[in-house]
Structure formats: structure tokens, C-alpha cells
MIDREN-310059 format. One record per residue (C-alpha): z, x, y; residue in three letters. Coordinates in pm, whole numbers, plus 50000, padded with zeros to 5 digits. Example, Ala and Ser with C-alpha at 12.3 -4.5 7.8 and 13.67 -1.06 7.14 Angstrom:
MIDREN-310059
      zz      xx      yy   residuo
   50780   51230   49550       ALA
   50714   51367   49894       SER
end
This chain:
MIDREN-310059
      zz      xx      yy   residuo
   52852   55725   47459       UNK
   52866   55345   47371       UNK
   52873   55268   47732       UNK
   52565   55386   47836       UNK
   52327   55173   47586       UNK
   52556   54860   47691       UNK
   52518   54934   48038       UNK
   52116   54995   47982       UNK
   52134   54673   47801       UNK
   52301   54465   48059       UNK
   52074   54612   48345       UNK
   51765   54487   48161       UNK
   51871   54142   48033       UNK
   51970   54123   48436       UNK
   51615   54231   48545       UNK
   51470   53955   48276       UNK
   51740   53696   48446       UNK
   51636   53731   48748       UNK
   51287   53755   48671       UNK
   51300   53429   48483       UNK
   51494   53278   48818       UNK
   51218   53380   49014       UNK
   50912   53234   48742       UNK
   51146   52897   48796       UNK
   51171   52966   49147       UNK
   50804   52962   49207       UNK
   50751   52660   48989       UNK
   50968   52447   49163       UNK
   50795   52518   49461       UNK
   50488   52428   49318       UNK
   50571   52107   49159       UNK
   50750   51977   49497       UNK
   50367   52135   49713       UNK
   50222   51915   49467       UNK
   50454   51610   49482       UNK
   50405   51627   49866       UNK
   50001   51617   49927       UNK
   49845   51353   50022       UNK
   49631   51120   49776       UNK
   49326   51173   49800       UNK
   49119   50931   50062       UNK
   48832   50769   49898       UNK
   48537   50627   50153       UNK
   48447   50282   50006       UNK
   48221   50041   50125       UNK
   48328   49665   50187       UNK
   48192   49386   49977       UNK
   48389   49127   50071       UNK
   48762   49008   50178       UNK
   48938   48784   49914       UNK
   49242   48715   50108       UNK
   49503   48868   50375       UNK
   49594   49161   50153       UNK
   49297   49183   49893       UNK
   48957   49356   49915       UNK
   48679   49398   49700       UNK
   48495   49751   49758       UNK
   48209   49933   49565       UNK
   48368   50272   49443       UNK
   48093   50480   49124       UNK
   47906   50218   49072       UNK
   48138   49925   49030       UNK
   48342   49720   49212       UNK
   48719   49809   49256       UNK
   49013   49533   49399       UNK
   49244   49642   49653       UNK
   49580   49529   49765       UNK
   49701   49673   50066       UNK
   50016   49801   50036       UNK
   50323   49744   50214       UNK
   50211   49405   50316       UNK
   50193   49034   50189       UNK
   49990   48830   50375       UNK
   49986   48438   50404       UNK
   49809   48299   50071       UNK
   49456   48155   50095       UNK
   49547   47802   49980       UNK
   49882   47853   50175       UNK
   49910   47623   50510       UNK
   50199   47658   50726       UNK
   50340   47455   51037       UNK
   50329   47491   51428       UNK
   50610   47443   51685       UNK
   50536   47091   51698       UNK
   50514   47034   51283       UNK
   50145   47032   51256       UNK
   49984   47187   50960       UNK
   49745   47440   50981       UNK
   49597   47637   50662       UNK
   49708   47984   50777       UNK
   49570   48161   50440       UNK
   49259   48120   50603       UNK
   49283   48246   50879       UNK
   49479   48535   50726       UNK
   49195   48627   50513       UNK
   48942   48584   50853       UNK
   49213   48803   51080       UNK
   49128   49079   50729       UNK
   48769   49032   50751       UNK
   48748   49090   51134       UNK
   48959   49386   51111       UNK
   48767   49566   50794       UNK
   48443   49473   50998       UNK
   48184   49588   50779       UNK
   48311   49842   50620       UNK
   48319   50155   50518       UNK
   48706   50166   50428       UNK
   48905   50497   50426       UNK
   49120   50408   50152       UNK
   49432   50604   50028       UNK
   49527   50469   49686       UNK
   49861   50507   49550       UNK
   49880   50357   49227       UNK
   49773   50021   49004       UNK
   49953   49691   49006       UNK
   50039   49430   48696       UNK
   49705   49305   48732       UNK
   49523   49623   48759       UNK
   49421   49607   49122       UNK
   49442   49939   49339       UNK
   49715   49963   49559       UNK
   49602   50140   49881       UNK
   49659   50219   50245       UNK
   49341   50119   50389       UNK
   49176   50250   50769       UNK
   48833   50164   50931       UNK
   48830   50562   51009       UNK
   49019   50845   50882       UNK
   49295   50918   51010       UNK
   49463   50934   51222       UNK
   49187   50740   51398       UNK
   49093   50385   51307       UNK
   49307   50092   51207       UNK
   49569   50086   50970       UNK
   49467   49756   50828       UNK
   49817   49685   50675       UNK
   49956   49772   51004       UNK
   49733   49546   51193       UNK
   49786   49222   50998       UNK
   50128   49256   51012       UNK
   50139   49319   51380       UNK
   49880   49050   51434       UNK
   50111   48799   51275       UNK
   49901   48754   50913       UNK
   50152   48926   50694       UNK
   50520   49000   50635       UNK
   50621   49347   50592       UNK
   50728   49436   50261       UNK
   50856   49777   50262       UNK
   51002   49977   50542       UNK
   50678   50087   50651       UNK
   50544   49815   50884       UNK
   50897   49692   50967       UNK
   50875   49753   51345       UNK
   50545   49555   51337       UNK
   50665   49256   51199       UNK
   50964   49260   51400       UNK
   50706   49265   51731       UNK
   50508   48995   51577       UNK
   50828   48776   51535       UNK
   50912   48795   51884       UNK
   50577   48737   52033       UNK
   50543   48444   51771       UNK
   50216   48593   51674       UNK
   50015   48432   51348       UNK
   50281   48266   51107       UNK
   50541   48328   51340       UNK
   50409   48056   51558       UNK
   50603   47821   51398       UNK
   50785   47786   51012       UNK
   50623   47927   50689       UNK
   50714   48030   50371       UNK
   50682   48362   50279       UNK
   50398   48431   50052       UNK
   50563   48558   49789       UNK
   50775   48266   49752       UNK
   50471   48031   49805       UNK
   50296   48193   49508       UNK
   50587   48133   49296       UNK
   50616   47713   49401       UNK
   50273   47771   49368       UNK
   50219   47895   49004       UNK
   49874   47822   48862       UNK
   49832   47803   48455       UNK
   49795   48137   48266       UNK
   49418   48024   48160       UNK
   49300   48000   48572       UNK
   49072   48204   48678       UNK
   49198   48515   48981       UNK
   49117   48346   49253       UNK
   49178   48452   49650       UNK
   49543   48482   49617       UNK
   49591   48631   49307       UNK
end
């Protein structure tokens, strides 16, 4: 007669088990649905371009920075050399190649997160998408920035070998430009912040 309560026993802790598996199951699934959608795409008008990579939009009422991800484009101060050694200030034209591009705005912007010094980092198109310009995608491909993540890797490559922008001749990268380039602590953020 012991059996039968043990046996009873067992069966139910089993049923609770695999209920419990399931209850995990489910959340699981839930947590990687949520990990996988999209952020959301905020519609933001343009105010204006600071440099290659940095916008200022209006977004409730104030006015939000944006660094395009993926992307570091030639610095607004930064000047780099032609073919034949000439100097030519490329962060200019960088930030004009941006302003062309965004046009007038509106921006469909999809923001992934905040930098070190609390600027949005976003994906930015002229239309949703799939339609419109990736801007990031653009400047890259134009020649105005160097890829810096995987994403816009075959676009630099094509703006290498068509010697497109800063290809034209030799530059230093932006990042490294910035950091010859280091302005005091007590300077105002300026175009290439």
C-alpha cells in the first residue's frame, strides 16, 4: 500500500515539473520576441547638421543630438590631402555632403542607445524604411565617413576603390584626429564633439 501514495506523489511533482518547464518555456520565448523587435522609429524634424555624423532634431518640445551610428565621419576642423598633397578642409564638406543628404528634414530615426556625452545614437532615413536613405550608409558610400562597425563595411570598401570623398587622397581617420586633436575639458561642444 506504500506504493501507491509514492507513485501518486511522483506523478504530481512530474505534472508540476513539467508545468514549471513549460511557464519557463514560454518566458524565454518572450524575452528573446522582445529582445528581437525593432526600436521604435521616432519622426523628427531637422534643425540643423553639426558635422558628418551629428544632428540636431526637435523631438517633445526640445532639441535632441544625434550621432549616427556605425559611422565616423571626417571632423569639422579636420582637413585632409589630395593626390597631389594639397589640403583641403574635408570636415566641411563632410558636414555639407550630411546636410544635402538630410535635406530638410523630417528624419526617420531609429535610436539605439546614449553615448558618454549623452547624445542619441541612431540609424537615421529621409523615409521609413525600407524607402529613403540610410544616411549612415550614404556618407560612407559617398566617401565622408569610415565605417565603424560591420554594418557599412561593403560601403566603405566601394568608396575606397572609387577614391570617393577622403579616399581621394591621405587622411587620418577621425577618430584618431580627435585624439591629436584634444581640446581642454572647459571648451565648449562644438561641431565635432
Amino acid at each position: 500500500m506504500s506504493a501507491a501514495p509514492s507513485s501518486l506523489t511522483r506523478l504530481r511533482w512530474r505534472r508540476r515539473f513539467r508545468s514549471l518547464l513549460a511557464l519557463l518555456l514560454l518566458i524565454g520565448m518572450a524575452i528573446a520576441a522582445w529582445g528581437w523587435l525593432p526600436a521604435p522609429v521616432h519622426i523628427v524634424p531637422l534643425v540643423h547638421v553639426i558635422d558628418g555624423d551629428s544632428l540636431i532634431v526637435r523631438q517633445d518640445d526640445g532639441s535632441v543630438t544625434i550621432r549616427l551610428t556605425g559611422i565616423d565621419a571626417a571632423e569639422y576642423r579636420q582637413d585632409c590631402a589630395r593626390r597631389d598633397a594639397s589640403r583641403w578642409p574635408c570636415g566641411h564638406d563632410a558636414r555639407a555632403a550630411l546636410a544635402r543628404l538630410a535635406g530638410g528634414g523630417p528624419l526617420h530615426c531609429e535610436v539605439a542607445a546614449r553615448d558618454r556625452y549623452d547624445r542619441s545614437l541612431a540609424t537615421c532615413r529621409t523615409r521609413p524604411f525600407p524607402g529613403g536613405i540610410d544616411l549612415g550608409a550614404e556618407m560612407v558610400r559617398q566617401g565622408w565617413a569610415v565605417a565603424t562597425s560591420d554594418a557599412y563595411l561593403v560601403e566603405e570598401a566601394e568608396a575606397q576603390a572609387k577614391r570617393r570623398g577622403i579616399w581621394q587622397g591621405n587622411f587620418i581617420r577621425p577618430a584618431d584626429w580627435r585624439a591629436a586633436h584634444d581640446r581642454p575639458a572647459t571648451a565648449l561642444a562644438g561641431p565635432d564633439a
